[in-house]
Kinemage of the C-alpha trace (Angstrom):
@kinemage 1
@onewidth
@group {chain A} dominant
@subgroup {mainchain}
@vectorlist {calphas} color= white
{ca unk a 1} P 11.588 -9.953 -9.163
{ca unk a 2} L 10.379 -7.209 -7.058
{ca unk a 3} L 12.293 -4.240 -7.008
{ca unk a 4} L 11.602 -1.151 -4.447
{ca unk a 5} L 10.321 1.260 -7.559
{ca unk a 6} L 8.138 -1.445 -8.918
{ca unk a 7} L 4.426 -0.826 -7.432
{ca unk a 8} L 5.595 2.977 -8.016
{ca unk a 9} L 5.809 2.837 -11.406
{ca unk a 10} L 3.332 0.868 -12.373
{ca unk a 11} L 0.637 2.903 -10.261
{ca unk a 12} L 1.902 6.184 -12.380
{ca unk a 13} L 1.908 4.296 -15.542
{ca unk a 14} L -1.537 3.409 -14.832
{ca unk a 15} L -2.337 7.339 -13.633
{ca unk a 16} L -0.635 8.505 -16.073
{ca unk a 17} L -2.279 6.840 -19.233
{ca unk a 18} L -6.059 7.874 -18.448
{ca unk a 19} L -7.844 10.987 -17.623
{ca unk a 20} L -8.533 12.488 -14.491
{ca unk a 21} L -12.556 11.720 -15.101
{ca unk a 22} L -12.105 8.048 -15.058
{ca unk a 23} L -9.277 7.593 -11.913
{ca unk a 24} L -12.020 9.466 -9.590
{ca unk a 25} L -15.275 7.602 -11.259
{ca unk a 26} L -16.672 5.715 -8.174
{ca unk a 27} L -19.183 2.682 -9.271
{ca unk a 28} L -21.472 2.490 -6.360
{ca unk a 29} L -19.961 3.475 -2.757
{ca unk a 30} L -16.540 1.653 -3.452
{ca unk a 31} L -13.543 3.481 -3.889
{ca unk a 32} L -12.431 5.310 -7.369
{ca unk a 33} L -8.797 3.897 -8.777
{ca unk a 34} L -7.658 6.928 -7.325
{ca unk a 35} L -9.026 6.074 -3.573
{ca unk a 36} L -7.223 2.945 -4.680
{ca unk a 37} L -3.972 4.718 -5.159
{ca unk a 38} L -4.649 6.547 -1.945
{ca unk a 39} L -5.393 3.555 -0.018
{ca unk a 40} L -1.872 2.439 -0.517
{ca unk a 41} L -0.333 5.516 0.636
{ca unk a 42} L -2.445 6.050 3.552
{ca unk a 43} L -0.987 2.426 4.248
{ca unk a 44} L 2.841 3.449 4.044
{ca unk a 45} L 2.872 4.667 8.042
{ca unk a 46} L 1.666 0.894 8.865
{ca unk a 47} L 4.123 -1.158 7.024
{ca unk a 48} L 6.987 1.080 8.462
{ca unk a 49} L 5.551 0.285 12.057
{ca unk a 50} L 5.254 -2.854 11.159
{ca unk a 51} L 9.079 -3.003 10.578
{ca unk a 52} L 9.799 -0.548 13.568
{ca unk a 53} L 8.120 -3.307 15.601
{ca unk a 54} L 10.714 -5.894 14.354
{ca unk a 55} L 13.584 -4.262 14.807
{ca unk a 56} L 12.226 -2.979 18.897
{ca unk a 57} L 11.414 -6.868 19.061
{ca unk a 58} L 7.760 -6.101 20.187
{ca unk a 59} L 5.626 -8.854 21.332
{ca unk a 60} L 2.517 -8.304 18.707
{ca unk a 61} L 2.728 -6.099 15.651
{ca unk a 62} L 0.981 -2.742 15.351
{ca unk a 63} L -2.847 -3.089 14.301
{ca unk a 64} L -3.927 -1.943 11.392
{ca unk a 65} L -7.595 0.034 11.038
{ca unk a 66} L -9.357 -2.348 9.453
{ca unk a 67} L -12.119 -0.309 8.705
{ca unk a 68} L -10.312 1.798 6.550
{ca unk a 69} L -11.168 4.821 8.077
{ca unk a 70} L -8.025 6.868 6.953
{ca unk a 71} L -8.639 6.008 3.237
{ca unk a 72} L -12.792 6.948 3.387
{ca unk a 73} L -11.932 10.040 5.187
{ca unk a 74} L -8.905 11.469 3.017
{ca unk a 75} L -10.788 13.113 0.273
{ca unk a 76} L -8.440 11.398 -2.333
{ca unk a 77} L -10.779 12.173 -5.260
{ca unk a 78} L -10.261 15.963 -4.559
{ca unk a 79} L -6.053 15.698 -4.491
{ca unk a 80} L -3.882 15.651 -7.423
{ca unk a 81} L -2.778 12.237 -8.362
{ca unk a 82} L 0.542 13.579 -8.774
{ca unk a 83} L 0.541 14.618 -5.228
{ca unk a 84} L -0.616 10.553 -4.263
{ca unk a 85} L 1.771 8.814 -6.072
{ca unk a 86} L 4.542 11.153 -4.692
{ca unk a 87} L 3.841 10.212 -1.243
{ca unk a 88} L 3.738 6.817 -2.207
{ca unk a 89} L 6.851 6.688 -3.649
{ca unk a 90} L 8.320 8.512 -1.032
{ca unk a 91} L 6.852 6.723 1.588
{ca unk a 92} L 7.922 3.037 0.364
{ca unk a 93} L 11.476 4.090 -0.649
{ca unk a 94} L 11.993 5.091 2.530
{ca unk a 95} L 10.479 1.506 3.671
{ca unk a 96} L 12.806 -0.428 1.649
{ca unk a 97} L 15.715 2.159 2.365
{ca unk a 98} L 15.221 1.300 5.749
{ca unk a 99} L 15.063 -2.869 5.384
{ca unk a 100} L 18.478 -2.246 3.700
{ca unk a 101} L 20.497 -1.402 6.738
{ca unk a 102} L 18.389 -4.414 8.342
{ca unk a 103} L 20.745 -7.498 9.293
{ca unk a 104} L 19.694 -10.202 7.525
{ca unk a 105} L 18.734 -12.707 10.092
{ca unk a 106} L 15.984 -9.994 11.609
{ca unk a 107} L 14.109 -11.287 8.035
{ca unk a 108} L 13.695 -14.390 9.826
{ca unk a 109} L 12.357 -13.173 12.785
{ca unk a 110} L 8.649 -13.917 13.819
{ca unk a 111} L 6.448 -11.786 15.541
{ca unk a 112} L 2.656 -12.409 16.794
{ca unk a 113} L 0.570 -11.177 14.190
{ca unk a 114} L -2.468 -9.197 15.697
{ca unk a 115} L -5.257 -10.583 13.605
{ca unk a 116} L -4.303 -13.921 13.023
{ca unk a 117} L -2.836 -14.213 15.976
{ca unk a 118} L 0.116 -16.299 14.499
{ca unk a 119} L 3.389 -15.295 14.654
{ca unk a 120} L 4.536 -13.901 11.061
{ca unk a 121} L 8.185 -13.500 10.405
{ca unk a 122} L 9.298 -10.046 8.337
{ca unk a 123} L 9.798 -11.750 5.356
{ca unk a 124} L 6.024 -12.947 5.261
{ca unk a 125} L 4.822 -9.567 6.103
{ca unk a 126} L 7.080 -7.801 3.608
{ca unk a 127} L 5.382 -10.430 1.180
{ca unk a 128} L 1.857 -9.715 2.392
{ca unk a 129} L 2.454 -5.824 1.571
{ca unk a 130} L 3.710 -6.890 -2.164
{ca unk a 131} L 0.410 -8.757 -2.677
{ca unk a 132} L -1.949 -6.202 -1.193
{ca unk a 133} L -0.484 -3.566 -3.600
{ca unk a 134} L -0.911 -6.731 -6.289
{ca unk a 135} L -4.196 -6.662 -5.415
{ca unk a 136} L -5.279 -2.937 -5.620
{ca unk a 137} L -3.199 -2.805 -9.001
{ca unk a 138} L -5.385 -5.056 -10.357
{ca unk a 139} L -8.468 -3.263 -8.828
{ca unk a 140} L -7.059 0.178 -10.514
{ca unk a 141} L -6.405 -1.290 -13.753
{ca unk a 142} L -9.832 -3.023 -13.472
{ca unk a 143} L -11.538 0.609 -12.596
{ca unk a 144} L -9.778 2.364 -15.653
{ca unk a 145} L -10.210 0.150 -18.422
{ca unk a 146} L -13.711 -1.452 -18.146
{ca unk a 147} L -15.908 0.773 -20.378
{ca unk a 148} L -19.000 -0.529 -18.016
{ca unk a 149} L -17.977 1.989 -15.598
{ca unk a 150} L -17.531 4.928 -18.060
């Protein structure tokens, strides 16, 4: 069952448990765990639109960059990753703070999705932000603990 700290705490678990040198390796030009960790932060102001556009009842929800300029600008290899996961934990309690005080029926609600130019209702796009994090978890853990990229 997904609860709001979940992603959180597995993200510092992950941080926590290996060294600085290996969260910021980078194998090739892709992102280091830690631009992976960043990534999902830089993410945080989109989902919230996202949720803002629900509850105005816009007719399309925001775009998102997909060229990922935010994340390949932000320098995440120089922060702290203390200072990353705080603002992701910040940032997503405050997400599901706010879908708390949402009336339940608004879950239901379907709004044209930019992209795929398909309506999605909230409850799909709450569950498309679950598996993207899913996704760059797996990415993380897959960056810290294969020895290949040591």
């Amino acid at each position: 069952m997904y609860t709001p700290a979940r992603h959180s705490r597995r993200l510092e678990e992950i941080v926590h448990a290996h060294p600085r040198e290996r969260l910021v390796r980078k194998p090739g030009e892709k992102w280091s765990a830690q631009g992976h960790v960043g990534h999902l932060a830089d993410l945080e102001p989109l989902w919230t639109a996202r949720v803002d556009d629900y509850l105005a009842g816009a007719a399309e929800l925001t775009t998102a960059d997909l060229s990922n300029r935010k994340t390949h600008e932000a320098g995440h290899n120089q922060r702290r990753a203390d200072e990353i996961l705080a603002e992701f934990r910040k940032a997503r309690l405050q997400l599901v703070d706010r879908l708390g005080g949402i009336d339940a029926a608004l879950f239901a609600e379907s709004i044209l999705h930019p992209k795929l130019r398909t309506p999605m209702r909230l409850v799909d796009h709450l569950y498309f932000v679950a598996e993207h994090d899913d996704h760059h978890l797996a990415r993380i853990w897959e960056l810290v603990t294969d020895e290949r990229n040591s």
